[in-house]
N, C-alpha and C positions, 0 to 999 in steps of 0.2 A: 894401128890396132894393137892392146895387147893383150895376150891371154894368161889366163891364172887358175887358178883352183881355190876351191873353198872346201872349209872344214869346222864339223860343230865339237867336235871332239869331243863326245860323248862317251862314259863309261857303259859299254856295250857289250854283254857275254859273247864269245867268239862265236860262229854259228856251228864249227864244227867240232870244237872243245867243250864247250860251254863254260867255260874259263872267263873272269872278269879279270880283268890288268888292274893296279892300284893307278891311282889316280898319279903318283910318280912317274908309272911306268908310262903311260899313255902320254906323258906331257914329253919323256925321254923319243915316244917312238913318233909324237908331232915335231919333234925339232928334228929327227931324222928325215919326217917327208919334206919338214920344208928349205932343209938345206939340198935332197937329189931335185928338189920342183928346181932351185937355184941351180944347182948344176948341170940340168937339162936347157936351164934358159927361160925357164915361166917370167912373165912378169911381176905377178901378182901370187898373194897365199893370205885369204881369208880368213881369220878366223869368227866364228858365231860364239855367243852363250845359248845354253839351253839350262832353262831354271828345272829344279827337282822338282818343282810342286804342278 
């Protein structure tokens, strides 16, 4: 069996800022989960598109 995580990576206002990240930032702070997913051991890291429209 392996387990993994998925992610749509969506620019999302924070819920508790309400601060939106540039789309830079967000792709900076995907390559940071999915190198700690790799250094816990996940198998797998997802990623989705989600269209604007």
């Amino acid at each position: 069996m392996q387990i993994g995580i998925d992610s749509f990576a969506a620019l999302v206002p924070d819920p508790i800022t309400g601060q939106t990240v540039t789309a830079q930032q967000r792709i900076a702070h995907l390559l940071e989960e999915i190198r700690l997913a790799d250094e816990v051991g996940l198998d797998q890291f997802g990623l989705g598109e989600v269209s604007p429209h």
